[in-house]
C-alpha positions in Angstrom: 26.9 36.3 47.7 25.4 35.1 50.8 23.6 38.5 51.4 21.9 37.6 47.6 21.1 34.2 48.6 18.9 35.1 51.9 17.7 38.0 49.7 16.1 35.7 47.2 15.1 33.1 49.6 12.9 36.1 51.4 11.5 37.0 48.3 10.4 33.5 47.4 9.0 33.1 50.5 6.9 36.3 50.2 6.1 34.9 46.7 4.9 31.2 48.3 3.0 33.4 51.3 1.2 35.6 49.0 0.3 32.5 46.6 -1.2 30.9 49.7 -3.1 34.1 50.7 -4.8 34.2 47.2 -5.7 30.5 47.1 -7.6 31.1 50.3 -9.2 33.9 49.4 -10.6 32.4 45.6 -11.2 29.5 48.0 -13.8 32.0 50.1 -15.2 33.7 47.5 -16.0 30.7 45.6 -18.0 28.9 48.4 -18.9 31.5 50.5 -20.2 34.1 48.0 -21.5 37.1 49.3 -25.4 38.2 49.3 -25.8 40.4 46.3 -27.3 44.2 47.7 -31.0 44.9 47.5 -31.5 45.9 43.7 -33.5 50.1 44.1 -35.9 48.0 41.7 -36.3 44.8 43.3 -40.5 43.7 43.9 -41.6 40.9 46.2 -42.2 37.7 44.1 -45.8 35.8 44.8 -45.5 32.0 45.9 -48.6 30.4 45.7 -47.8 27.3 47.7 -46.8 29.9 50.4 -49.6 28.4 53.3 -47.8 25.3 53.3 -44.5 26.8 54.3 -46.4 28.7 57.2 -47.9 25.4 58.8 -44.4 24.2 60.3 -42.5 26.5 62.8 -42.5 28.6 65.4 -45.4 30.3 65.7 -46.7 33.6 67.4 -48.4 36.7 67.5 -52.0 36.8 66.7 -53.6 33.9 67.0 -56.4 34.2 64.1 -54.0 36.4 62.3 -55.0 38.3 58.6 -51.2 38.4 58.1 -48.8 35.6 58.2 -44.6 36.3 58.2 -42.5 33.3 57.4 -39.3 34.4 58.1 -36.4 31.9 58.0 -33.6 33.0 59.8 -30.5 32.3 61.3 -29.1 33.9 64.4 -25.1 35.0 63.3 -26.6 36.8 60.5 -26.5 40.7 61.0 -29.4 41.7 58.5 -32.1 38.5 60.5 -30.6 40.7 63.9 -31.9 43.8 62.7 -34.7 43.1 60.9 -36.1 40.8 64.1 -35.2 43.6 66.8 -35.7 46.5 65.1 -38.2 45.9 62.3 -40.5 42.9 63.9 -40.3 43.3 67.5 -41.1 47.0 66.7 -44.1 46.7 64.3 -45.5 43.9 65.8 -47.4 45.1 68.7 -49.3 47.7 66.3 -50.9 44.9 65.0 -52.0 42.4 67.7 -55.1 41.0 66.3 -53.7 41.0 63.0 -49.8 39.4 62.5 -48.4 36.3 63.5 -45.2 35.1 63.0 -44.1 31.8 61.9 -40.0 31.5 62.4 -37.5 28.8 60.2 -34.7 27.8 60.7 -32.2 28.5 58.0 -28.2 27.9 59.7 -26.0 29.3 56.7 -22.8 26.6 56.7 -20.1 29.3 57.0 -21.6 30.5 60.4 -19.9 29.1 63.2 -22.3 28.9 66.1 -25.8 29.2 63.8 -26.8 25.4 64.3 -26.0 25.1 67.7 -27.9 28.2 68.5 -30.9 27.1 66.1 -30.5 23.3 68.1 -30.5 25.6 71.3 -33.9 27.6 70.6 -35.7 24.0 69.5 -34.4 22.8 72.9 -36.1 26.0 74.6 -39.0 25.6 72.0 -39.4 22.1 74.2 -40.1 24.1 77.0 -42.9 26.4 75.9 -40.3 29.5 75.4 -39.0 30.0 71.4 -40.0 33.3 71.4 -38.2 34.8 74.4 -35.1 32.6 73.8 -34.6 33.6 69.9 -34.6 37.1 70.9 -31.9 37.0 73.9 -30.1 34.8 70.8 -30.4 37.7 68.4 -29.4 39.8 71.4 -26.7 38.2 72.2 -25.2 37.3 68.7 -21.6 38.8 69.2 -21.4 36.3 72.3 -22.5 33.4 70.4 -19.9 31.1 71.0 -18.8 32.6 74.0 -21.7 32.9 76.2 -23.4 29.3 76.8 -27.0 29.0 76.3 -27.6 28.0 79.4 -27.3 31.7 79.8 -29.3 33.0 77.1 -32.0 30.0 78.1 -32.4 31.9 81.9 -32.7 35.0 80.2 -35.5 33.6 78.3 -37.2 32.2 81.1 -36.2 28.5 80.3 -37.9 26.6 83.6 -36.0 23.4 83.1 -32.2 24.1 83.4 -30.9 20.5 83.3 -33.4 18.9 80.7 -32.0 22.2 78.3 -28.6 21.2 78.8 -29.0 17.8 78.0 -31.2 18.6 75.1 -28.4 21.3 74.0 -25.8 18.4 74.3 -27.5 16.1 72.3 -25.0 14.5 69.1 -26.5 14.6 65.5 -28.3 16.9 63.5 -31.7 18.1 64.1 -34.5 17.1 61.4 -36.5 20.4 62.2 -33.8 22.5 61.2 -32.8 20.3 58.0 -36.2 20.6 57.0 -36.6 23.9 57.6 -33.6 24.9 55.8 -34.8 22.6 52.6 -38.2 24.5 52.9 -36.2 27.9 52.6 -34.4 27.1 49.0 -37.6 25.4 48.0 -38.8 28.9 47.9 -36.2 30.3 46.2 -34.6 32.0 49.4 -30.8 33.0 48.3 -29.9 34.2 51.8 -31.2 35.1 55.6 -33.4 36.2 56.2 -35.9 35.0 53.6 -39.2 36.5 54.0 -42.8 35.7 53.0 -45.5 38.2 53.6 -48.8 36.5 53.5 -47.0 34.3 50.0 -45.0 37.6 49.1 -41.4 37.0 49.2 -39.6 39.6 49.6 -36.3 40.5 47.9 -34.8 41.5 51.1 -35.3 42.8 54.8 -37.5 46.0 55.2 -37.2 48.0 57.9 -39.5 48.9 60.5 -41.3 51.7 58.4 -41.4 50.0 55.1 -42.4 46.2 56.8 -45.5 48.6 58.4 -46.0 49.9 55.2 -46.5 46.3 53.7 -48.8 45.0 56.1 -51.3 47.4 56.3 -51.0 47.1 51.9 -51.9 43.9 52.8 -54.5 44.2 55.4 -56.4 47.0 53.2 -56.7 44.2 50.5 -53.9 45.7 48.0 -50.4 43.3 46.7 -46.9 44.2 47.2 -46.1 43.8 43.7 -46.6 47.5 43.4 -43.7 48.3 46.4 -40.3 48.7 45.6 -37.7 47.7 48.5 -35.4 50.4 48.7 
């Protein structure tokens, strides 16, 4: 009889831990929903109000540029890692006179260490050196969390190591990155990165071949509404 009794008492508890287990993950799935694949067919959309999106951010590359990539971002997502290191950082320099880049900010809730690290690159931003610092970020995106940005910020080439730190420490939220991350649902973004091409939007990262592909399109006059992202 005892034997029966500890028997059903471990099998309710498996019951009650299993219960628990499936709460949490309806719980996930329901506010952290993943981003839907690429469709083969997907097309970049036009947004006409695009220019005003490109006036606020980080800004370089070319400095009279024919092409202009709005990319909001955030630095613990995988895809915005690849697409900035091995699609941007690779294309870019084929087109120096051409391309500039304007970077958002668009820290996804679920992502641990994504506002500090956005907070961090404004702080670096301060000190004349966005673009180095949000590429030792995207570098360094397993160690978010673990290595301090002071780090990542001497990496960069951040001159002023105790003005960063205290900007890094600051308490609150930071109205650039708000705003930034309002600009990118204005747009319809529905995940990072969120991309617009001289006003094309596009329905998902390209790759390094496909994102050279696109600009010259654009440089020779033509619309990406004819490309499919595959």
């Amino acid at each position: 009889m005892a034997e029966d009794k500890k028997r059903g008492s471990i099998f309710v508890n498996a019951l009650a831990g299993l219960s628990v287990l499936c709460a949490v993950a309806v719980t996930w799935r329901l506010y952290f929903p993943p981003r839907a694949p690429t469709p083969a067919s997907a097309k970049p959309v036009f947004v006409p109000e695009w220019k005003q999106y490109a006036e606020v951010g980080h800004r370089f590359g070319a400095s009279a540029p024919k092409v202009t990539i709005v990319e909001f971002s955030d630095f613990e997502c995988p895809v915005c890692r690849v697409f900035t290191l091995n699609a941007l950082r690779t294309v870019l320099p084929s087109f120096p006179n051409e391309v500039a880049v304007v970077y958002r900010h668009w820290p996804l809730a679920y992502h641990r260490f994504s506002y500090p690290a956005a907070r961090a690159a404004e702080c670096a931003a301060a000190q004349g050196q966005f673009e180095p610092f949000h590429y030792a970020a995207f570098q360094g995106q397993d160690s978010l969390g673990l290595l301090r940005f002071e780090d990542l910020a001497a990496r960069a080439g951040v001159p002023d190591s105790p003005k960063f730190a205290a900007c890094v420490n600051l308490p609150g939220n930071v109205a650039a990155i708000d705003a930034d991350s309002a600009a990118a649902r204005a747009i319809g973004g529905s995940g990072t990165p969120t991309i617009l091409l001289n006003g094309w939007r596009l329905p998902g990262a390209p790759d390094s071949a496909m994102l050279h592909r696109m600009i010259t399109v654009v440089l020779r006059g033509g619309t990406l509404d004819t490309l499919t992202m595959r």
